[in-house]
N, C-alpha and C positions, 0 to 999 in steps of 0.2 A: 686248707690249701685249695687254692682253684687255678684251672689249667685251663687256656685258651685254648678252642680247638678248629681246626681251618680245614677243612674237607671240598674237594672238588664235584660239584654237581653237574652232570651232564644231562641236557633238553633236548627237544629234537623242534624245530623248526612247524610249525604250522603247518600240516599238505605237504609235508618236506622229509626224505629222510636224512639230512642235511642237521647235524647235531653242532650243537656249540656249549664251551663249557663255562662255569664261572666258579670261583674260590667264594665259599663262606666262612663267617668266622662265627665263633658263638660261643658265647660264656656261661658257666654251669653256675647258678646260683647256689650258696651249701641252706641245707634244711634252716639252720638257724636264722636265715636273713631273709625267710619267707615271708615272714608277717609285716617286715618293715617293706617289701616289695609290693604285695599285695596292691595296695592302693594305686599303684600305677599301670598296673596293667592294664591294656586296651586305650591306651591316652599317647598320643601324638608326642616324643622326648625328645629333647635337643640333647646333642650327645657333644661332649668336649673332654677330648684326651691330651694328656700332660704327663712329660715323662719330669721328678724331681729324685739328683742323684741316680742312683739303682732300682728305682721304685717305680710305678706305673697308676697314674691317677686317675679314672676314669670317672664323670662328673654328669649326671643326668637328670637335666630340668623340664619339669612339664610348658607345653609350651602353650604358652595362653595366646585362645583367638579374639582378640577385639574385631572391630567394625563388622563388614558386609562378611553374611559367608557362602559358600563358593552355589549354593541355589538359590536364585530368588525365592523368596517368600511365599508366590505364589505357586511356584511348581511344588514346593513343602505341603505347600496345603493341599494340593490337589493331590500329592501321594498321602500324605495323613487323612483325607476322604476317600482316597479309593475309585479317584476319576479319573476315567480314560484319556477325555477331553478337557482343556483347562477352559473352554464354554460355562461347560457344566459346574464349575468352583466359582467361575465368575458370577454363573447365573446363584446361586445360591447366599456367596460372599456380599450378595450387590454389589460390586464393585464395577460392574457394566454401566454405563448411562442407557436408561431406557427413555424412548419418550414419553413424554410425560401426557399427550394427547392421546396414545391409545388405550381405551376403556373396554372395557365387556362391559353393556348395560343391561340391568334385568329391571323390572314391574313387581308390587305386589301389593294385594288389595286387603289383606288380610295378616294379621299377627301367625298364624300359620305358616303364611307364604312366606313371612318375614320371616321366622327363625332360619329356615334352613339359609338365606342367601349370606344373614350376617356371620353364619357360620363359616362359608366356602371361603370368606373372605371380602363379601363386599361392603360398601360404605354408602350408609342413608344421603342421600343430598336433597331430598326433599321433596315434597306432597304435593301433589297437584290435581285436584279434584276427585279426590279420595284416592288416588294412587300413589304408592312411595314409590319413587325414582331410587334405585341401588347402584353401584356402581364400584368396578375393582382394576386395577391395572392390569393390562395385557401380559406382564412376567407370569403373575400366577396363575397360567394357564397350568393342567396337567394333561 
């Protein structure tokens, strides 16, 4: 047996002591229809009631979200990294246009010098009278 049950809740107003009330309604699931429920919980239901004869139908479908959803993609990513500014997702994403003319350029005359620049990031462009020319774009600055 299950019994609808409609109870009055009383709020009070923001900053206000100025209360307003509303009727809920709410249905006791029995133990046994636990496991068939289970899977729906916490999911968005489209809810359709239908009364047939004496009897009362109550009919609940999960509601599927196609297309665009309600955040761009980009603010998703920026809270799934943990960034304050969405600069900062950009800058990372590349998804910013940088220009493509500013470089940091560095020098180095020796395989020594040379490890650590190819490390930082930078890129050989070429020798010139025993010097290698390195070079990296201006984004990977830190």
């Amino acid at each position: 047996m299950v019994r609808i049950q409609c109870r009055v809740s009383r709020k009070r107003y923001l900053g206000s002591k100025q209360v307003y009330e509303y009727e809920r309604m709410s249905l006791h699931i029995p133990r046994r229809f636990h496991n068939k429920v289970k899977p729906f919980l916490k999911q968005d239901l489209d809810m359709q009631v239908t009364t047939k004869e004496d009897s009362l139908i109550i009919t609940l479908t999960p509601i599927k979200r196609f297309g665009t959803p309600k955040t761009p993609p980009k603010n998703r990513l920026k809270k799934l990294l943990g960034h304050k500014k969405i600069d900062s997702t950009m800058k990372y994403t590349q998804l910013v246009h940088f220009k493509d003319d500013e470089f940091d350029v560095a020098t180095a005359t020796t395989i020594k010098e040379a490890k650590p620049l190819a490390a930082a990031g930078f890129e050989y462009i070429t020798e010139k009278s025993g010097i290698m020319l390195w070079r990296r774009p201006k984004r990977f600055n830190v």
